[in-house]
Rosetta silent file (secondary structure, phi, psi, omega in degrees, C-alpha in Angstrom):
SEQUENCE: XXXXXXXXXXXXXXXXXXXXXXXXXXXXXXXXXXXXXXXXXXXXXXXXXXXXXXXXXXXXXXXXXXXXXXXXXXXXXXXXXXXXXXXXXXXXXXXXXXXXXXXXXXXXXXXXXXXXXXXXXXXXXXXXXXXXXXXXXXXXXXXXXXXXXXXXXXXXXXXXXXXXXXXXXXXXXXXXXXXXXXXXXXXXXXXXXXXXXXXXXXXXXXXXXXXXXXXXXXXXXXXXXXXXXXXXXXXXXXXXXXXXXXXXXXXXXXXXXXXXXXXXXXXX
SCORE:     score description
SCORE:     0.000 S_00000001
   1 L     0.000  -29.837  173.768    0.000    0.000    0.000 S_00000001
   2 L   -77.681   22.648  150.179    2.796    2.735    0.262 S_00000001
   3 L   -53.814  -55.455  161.471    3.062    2.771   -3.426 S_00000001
   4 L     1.506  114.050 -155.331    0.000    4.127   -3.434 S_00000001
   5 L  -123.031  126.083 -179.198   -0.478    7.166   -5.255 S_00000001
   6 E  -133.560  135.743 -161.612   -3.000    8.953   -3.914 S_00000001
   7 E  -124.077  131.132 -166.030   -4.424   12.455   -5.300 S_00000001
   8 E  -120.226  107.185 -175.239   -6.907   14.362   -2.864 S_00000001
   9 E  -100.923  106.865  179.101   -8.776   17.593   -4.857 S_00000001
  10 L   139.411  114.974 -163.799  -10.020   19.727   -2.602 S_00000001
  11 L  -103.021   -4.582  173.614   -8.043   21.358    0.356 S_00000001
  12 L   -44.294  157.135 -140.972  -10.655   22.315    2.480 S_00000001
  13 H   -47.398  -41.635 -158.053  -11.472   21.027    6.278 S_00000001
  14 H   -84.852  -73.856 -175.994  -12.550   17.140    5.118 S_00000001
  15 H   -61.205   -3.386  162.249   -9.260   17.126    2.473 S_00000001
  16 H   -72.501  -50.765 -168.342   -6.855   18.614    5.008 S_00000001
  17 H   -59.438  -39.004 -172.174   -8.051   15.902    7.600 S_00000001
  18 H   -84.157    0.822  166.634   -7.272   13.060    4.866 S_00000001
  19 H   -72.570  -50.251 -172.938   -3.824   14.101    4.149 S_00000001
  20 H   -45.306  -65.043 -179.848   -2.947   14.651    8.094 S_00000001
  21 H   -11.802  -85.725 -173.346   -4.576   11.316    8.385 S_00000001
  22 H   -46.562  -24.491 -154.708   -2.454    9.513    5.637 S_00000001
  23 H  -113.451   -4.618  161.919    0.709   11.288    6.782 S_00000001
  24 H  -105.074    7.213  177.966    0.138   10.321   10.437 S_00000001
  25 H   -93.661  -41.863 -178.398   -0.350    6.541    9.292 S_00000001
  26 L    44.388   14.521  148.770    3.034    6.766    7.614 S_00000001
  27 L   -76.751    1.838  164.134    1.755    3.314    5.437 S_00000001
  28 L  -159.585  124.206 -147.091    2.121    5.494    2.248 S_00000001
  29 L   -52.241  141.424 -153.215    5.109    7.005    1.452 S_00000001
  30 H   -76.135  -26.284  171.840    3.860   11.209    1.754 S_00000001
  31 H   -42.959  -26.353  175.123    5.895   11.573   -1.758 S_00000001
  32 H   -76.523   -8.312 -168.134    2.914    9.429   -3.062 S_00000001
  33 E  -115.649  106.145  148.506    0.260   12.138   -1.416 S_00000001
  34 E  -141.302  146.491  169.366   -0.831   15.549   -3.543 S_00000001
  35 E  -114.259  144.174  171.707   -3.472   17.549   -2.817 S_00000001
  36 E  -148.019  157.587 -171.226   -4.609   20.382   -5.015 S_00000001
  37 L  -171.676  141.080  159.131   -6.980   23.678   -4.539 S_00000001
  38 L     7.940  -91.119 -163.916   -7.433   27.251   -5.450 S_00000001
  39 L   -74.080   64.674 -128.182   -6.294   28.128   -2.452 S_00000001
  40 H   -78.823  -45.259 -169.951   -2.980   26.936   -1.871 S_00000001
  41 H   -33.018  -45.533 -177.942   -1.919   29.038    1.531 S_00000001
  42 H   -72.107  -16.111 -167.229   -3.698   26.727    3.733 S_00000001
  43 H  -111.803    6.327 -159.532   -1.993   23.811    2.415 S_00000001
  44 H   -91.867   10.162  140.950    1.533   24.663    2.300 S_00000001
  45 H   -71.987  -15.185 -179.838    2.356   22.905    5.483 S_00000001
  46 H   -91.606   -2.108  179.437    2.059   19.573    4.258 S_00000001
  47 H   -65.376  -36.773 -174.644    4.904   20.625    1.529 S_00000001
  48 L   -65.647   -5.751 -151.595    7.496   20.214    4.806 S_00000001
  49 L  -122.082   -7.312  166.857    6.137   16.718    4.867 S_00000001
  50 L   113.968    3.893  171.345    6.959   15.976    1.266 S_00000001
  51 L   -75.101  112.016 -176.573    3.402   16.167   -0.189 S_00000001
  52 E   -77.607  126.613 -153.283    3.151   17.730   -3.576 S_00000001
  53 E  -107.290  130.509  171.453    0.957   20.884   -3.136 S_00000001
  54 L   171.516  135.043 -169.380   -0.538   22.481   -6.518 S_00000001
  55 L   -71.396    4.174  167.982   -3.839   24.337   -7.885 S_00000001
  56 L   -70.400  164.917  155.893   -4.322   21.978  -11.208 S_00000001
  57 L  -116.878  -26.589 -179.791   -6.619   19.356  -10.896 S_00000001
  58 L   -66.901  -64.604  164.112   -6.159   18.030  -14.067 S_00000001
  59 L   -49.224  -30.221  174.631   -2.339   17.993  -13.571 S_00000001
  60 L   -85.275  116.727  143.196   -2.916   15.960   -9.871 S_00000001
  61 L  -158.614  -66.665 -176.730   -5.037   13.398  -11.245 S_00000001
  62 L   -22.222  -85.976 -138.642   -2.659   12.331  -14.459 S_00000001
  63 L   -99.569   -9.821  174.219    0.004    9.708  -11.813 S_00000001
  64 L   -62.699  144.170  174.907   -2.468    9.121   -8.772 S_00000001
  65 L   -63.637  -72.854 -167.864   -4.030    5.510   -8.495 S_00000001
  66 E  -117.158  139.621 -142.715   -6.939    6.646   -6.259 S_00000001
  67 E  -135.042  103.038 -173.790   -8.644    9.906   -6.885 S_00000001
  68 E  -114.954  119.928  170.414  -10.490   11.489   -3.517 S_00000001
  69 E  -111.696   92.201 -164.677  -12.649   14.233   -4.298 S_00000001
  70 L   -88.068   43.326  160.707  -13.104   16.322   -1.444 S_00000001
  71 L  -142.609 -148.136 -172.212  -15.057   19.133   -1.919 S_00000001
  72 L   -76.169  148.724 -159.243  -18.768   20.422   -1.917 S_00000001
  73 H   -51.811  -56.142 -151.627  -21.646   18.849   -3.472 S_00000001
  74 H   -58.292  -24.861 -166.689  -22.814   22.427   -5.376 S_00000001
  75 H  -113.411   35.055 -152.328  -18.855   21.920   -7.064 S_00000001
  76 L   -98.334  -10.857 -168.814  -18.193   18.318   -7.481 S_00000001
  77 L   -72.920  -56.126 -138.066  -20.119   18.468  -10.977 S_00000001
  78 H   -83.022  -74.280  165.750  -17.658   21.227  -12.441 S_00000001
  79 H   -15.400  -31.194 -176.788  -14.442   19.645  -10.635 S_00000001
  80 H  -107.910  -20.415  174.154  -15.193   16.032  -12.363 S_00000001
  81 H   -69.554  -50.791 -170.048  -16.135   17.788  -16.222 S_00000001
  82 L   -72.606    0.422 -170.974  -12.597   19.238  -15.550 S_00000001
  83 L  -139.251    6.131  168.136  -10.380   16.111  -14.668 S_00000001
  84 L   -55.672  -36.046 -163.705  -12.476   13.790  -16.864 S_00000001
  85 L   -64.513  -41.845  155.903  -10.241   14.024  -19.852 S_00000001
  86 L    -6.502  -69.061 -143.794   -7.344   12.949  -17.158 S_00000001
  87 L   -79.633  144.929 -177.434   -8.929    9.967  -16.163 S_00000001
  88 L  -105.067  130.196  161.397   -7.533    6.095  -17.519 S_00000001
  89 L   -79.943    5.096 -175.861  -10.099    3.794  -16.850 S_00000001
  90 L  -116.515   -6.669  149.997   -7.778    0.894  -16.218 S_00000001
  91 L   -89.596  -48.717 -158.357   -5.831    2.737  -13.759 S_00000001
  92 L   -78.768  121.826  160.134   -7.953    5.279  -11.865 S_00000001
  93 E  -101.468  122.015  154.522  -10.011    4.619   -8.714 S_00000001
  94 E  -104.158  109.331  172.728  -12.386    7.850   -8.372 S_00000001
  95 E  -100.218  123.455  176.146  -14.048    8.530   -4.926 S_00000001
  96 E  -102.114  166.408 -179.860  -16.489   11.214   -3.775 S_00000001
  97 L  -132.927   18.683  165.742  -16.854   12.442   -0.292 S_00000001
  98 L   -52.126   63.011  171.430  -19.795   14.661   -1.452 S_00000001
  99 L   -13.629  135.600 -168.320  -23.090   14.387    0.402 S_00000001
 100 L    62.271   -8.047 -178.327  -25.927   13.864   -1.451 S_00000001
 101 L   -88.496  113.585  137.858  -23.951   12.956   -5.044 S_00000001
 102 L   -35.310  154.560  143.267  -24.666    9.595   -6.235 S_00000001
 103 L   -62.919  -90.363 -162.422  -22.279    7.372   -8.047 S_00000001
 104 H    -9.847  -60.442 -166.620  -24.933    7.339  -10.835 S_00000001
 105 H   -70.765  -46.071  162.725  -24.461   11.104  -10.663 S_00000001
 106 H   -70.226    4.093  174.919  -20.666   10.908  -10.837 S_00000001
 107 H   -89.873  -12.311  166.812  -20.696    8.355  -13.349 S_00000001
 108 H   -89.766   -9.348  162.776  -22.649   10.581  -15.559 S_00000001
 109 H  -114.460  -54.943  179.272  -20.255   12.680  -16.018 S_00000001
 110 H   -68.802    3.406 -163.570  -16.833   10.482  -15.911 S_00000001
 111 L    81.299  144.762 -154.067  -18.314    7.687  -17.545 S_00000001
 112 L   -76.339  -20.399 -147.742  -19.952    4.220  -16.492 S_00000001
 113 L  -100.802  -19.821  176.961  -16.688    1.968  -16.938 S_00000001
 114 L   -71.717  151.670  175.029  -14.735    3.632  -14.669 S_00000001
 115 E   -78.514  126.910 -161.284  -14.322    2.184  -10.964 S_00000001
 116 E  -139.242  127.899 -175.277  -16.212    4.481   -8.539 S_00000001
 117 E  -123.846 -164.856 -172.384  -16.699    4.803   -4.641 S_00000001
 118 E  -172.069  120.109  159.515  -18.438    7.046   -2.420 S_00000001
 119 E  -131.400  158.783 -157.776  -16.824    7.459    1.253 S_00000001
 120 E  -150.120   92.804  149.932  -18.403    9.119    3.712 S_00000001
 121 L   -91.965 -163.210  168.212  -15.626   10.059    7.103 S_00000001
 122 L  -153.914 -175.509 -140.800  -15.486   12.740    9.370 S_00000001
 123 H   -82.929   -9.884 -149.931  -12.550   15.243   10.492 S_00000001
 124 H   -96.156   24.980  159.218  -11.542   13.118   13.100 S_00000001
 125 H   -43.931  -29.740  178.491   -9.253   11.433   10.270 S_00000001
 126 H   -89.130   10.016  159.543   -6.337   13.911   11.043 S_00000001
 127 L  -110.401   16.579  172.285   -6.261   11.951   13.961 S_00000001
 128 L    64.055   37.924 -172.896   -6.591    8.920   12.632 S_00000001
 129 L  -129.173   11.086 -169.755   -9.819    8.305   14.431 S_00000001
 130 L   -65.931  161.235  145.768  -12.638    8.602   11.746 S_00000001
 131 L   -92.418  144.682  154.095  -15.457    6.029   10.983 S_00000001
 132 E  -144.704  136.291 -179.851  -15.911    5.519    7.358 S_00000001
 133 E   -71.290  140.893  147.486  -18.760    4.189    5.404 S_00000001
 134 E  -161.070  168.616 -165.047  -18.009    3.511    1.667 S_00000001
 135 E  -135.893  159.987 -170.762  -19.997    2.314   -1.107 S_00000001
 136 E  -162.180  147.655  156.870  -18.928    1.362   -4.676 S_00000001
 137 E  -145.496  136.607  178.917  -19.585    0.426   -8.158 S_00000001
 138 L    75.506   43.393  162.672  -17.615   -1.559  -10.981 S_00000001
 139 L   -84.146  124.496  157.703  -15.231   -2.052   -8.335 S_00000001
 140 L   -72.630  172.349  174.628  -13.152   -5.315   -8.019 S_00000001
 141 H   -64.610  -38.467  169.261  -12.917   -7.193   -4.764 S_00000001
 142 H   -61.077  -38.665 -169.480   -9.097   -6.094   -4.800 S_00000001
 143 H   -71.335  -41.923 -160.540   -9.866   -2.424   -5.430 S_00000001
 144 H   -65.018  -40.485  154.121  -12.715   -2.481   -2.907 S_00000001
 145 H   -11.253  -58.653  168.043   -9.813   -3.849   -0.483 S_00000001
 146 H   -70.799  -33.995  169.154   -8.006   -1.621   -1.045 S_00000001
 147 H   -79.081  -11.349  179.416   -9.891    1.266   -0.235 S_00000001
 148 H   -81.000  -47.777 -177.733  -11.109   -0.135    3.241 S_00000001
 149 H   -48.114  -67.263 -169.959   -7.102   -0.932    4.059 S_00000001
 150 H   -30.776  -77.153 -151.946   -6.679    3.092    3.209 S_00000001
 151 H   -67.882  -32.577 -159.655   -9.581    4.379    5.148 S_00000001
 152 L  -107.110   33.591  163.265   -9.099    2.131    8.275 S_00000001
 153 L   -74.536  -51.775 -175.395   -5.118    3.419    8.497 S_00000001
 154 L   -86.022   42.301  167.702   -7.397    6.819    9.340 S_00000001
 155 L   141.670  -89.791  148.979   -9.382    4.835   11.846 S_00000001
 156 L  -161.069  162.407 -175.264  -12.008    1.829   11.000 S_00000001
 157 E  -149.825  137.581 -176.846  -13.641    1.544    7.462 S_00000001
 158 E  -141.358  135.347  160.952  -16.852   -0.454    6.828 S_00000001
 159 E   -66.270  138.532  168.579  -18.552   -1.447    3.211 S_00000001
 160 L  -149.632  168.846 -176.079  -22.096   -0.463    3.156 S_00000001
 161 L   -76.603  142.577  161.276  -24.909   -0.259    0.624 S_00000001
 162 H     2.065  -59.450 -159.936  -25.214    2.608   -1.372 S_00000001
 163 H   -91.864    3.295 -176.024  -28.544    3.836   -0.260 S_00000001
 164 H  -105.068    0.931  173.221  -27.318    3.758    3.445 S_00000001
 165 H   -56.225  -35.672 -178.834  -24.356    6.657    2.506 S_00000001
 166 H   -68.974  -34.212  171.200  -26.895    9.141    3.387 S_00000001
 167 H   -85.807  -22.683  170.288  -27.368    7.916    6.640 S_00000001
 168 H   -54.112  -34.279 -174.096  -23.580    7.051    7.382 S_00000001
 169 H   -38.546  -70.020  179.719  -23.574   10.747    6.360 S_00000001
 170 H   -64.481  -73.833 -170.319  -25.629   11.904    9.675 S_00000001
 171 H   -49.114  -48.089 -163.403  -24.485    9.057   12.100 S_00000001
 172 H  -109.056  -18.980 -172.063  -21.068    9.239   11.674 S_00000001
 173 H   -95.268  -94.643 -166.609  -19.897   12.797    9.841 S_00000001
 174 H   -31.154  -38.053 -171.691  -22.416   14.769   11.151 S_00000001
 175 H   -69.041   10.886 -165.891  -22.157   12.876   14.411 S_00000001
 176 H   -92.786  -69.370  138.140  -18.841   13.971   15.207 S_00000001
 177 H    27.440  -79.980 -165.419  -20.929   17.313   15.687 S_00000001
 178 H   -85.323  -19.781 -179.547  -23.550   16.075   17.870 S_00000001
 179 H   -95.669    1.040  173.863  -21.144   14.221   20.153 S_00000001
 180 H   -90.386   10.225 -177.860  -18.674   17.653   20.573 S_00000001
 181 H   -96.379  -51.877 -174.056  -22.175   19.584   21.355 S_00000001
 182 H   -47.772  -37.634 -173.799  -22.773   17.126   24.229 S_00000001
 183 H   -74.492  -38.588  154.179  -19.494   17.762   25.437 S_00000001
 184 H   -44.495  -49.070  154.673  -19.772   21.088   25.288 S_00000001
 185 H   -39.653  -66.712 -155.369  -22.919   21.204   27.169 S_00000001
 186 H   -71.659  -14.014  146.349  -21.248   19.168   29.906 S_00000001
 187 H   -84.381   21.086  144.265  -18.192   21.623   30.135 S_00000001
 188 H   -84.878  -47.673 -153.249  -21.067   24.202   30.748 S_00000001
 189 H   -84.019  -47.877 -174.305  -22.280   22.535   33.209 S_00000001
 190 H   -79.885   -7.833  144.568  -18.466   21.686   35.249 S_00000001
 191 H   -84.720    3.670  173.822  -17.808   25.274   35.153 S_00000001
 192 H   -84.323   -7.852 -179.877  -20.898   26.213   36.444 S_00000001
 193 L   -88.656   -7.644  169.200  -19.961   23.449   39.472 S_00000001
 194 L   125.995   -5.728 -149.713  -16.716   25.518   39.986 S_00000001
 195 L   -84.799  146.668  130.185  -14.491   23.580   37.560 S_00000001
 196 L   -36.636  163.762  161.718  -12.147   25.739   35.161 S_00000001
 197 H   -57.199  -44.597 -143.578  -12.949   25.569   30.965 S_00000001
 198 H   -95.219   -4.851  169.037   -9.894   23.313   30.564 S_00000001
 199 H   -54.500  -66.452  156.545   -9.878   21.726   33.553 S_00000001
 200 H   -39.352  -37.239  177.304  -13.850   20.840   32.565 S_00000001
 201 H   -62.092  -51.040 -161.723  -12.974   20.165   28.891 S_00000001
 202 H   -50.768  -57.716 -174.248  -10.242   17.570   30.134 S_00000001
 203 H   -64.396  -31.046 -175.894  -12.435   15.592   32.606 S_00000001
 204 H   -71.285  -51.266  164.677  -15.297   15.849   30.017 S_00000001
 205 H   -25.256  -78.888 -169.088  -12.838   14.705   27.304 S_00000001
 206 H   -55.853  -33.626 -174.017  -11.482   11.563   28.903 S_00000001
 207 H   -45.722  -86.168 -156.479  -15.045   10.974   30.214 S_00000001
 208 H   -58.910  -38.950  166.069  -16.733   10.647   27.009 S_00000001
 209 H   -90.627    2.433  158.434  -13.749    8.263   25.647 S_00000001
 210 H   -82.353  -50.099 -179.141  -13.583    5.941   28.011 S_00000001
 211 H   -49.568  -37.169  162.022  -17.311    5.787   27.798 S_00000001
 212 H   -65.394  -42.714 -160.434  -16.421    4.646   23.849 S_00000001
 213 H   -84.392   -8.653  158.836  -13.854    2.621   24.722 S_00000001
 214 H   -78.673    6.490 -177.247  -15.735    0.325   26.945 S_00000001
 215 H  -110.235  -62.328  164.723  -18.395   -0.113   24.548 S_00000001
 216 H   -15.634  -92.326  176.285  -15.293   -1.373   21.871 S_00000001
 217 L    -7.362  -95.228 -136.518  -13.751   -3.430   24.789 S_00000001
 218 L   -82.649  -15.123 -168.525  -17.035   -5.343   26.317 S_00000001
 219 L    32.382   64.700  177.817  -19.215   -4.862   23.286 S_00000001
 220 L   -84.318  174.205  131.343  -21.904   -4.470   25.599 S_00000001
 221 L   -38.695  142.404  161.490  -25.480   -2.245   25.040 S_00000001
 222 H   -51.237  -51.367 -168.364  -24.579    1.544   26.701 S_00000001
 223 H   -49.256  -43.719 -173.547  -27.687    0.530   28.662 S_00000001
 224 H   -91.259  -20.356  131.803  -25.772   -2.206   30.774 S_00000001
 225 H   -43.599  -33.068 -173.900  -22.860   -0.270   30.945 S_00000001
 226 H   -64.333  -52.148 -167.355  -25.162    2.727   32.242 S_00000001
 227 H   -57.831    3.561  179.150  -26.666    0.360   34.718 S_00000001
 228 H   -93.486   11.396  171.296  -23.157   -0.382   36.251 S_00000001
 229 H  -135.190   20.737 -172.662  -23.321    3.345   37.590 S_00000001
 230 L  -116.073   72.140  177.525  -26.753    3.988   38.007 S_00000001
 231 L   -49.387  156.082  164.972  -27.321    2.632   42.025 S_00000001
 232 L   -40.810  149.013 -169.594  -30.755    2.494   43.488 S_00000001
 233 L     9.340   44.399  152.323  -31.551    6.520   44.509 S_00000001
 234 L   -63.783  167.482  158.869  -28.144    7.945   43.258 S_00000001
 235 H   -56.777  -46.660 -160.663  -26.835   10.427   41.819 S_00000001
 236 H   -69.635  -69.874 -170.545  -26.357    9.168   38.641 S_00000001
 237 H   -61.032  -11.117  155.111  -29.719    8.128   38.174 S_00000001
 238 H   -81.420  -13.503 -175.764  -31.224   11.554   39.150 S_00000001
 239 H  -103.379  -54.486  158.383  -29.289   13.358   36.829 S_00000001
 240 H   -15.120  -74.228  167.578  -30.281   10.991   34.031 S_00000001
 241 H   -38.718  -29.247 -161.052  -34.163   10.726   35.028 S_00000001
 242 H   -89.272  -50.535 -178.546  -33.831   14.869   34.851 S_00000001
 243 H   -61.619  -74.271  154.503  -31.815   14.551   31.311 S_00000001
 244 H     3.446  -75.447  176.357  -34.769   12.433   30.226 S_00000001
 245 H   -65.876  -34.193 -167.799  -37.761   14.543   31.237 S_00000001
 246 L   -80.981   56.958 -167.720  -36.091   17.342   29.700 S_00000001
 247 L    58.686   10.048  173.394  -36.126   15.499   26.262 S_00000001
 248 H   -58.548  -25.968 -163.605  -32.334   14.167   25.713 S_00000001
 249 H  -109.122   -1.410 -135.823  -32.914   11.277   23.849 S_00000001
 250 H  -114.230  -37.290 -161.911  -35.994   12.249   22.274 S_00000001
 251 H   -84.994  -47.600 -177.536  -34.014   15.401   21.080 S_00000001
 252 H   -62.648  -30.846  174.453  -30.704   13.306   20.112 S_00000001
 253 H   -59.533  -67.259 -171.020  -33.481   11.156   17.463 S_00000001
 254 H   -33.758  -77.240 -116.217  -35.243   14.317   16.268 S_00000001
 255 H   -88.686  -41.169  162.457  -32.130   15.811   15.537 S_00000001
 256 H   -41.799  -35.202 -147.369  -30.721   12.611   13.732 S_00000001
 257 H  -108.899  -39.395  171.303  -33.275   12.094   11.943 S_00000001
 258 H   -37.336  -66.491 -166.744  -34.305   15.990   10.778 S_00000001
 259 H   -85.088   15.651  163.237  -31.080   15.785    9.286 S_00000001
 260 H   -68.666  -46.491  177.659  -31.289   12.869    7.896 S_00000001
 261 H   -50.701  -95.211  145.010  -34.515   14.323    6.056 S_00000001
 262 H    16.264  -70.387 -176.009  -32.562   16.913    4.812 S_00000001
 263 H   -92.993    4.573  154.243  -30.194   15.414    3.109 S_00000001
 264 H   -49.185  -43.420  159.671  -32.751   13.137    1.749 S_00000001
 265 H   -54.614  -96.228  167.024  -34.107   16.410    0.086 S_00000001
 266 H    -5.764  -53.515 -162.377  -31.061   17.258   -0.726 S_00000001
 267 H   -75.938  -54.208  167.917  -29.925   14.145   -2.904 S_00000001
 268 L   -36.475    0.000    0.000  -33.478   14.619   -4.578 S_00000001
């Protein structure tokens, strides 16, 4: 896999995280990594790391393998009319990380014959922590391989069907979101008990990942982890009952599911 030529177009928040990613994985040599955009200023730190940095798209495309196209849905049409002419269809793996863009829809513009994916991470990639869905078509079993080995150096990578990218969308990209809002809340709450922010952030931090990492571990339910802190008339279980009445989980669904709606609309 460090042969791997990998070309990421688009330098923005999602294609910054999958360079850091790859370049904190150190499985593919960073000479093997360009990214290209507009805007080049934001990117010229990864040039220290040996990653060729450059505003063509056309020109990044040409010696890359795998093709990650990392920017926003409204530009992903204009971005793939411009690097079609590029593309070899016996070399080139092309991947979007576009919300709401079919393959069907990129395949209507690059052509049917080419091998085509759809992955759907989140940010926490430049830490090598992301989940990512992906989905594919006219993919071999080696190629599809290959892109799960990539994605789960920046974390864990799972195959899923097509029509479930929209919801990997919400649960896991978006959700990166909804689980820094909780924490946020709850570093509201330990400086209003007297705590410092970073004091609060820290204990909230560690908090919230342990609480993952015991779910990993024991591959329990949360519920039977919850019940191994919730004692008869505790604490715990009053501050729950109280999260409850006010709506928490009922709110955490809604909110899931609205945007889930959304980008159903959206893809429409």
């Amino acid at each position: 896999m460090n042969t791997t030529k990998i070309a990421v177009i688009g330098g923005g928040n999602l294609g910054r995280s999958i360079i850091s990613g790859l370049i904190l994985s150190k499985k593919i040599n960073n000479n093997n990594l360009t990214v290209a955009d507009i805007h080049l200023n934001p990117l010229e730190a990864f040039k220290k790391s040996g990653v060729t940095v450059m505003s063509d798209n056309r020109k990044a495309v040409v010696n890359a393998d795998i093709i990650i196209v990392a920017v926003k849905p409204n530009d992903i049409k204009n971005v793939l009319t411009e690097i079609k002419s590029s593309l070899n269809i016996k070399k080139h793996i092309i991947s979007s990380t576009a919300a709401g863009v079919s393959i069907d829809d990129i395949q209507q513009v690059v052509g049917t014959k080419i091998s085509c994916f759809r992955v759907m991470p989140n940010t926490a990639m430049s830490v090598k922590q992301s989940m990512t869905c992906i989905a594919s078509n006219n993919a071999s079993d080696k190629q599809k391989e290959l892109m799960v080995s990539i994605f789960n150096e920046l974390g864990q990578a799972i195959v899923v069907n097509e029509n479930l990218i929209s919801a990997a969308t919400i649960l896991g990209a978006s959700g990166i979101a909804f689980a820094l809002n909780y924490i946020k809340a709850a570093m509201q709450a330990g400086v209003e008990m007297g705590f410092e922010h970073d004091v609060a952030q820290k204990i909230v931090e560690q908090t919230v990942k342990g609480a993952a990492e015991l779910l990993i571990a024991n591959g329990n339910h949360p519920a039977k982890e919850i019940d191994k802190v919730t004692t008869p008339g505790g604490v715990t279980i009053t501050g729950l009952n109280e999260m409850e009445n006010k709506g928490f989980s009922a709110s955490v669904v809604q909110g899931i599911l609205k945007a889930y709606n959304k980008t159903a609309k959206l893809t429409k």
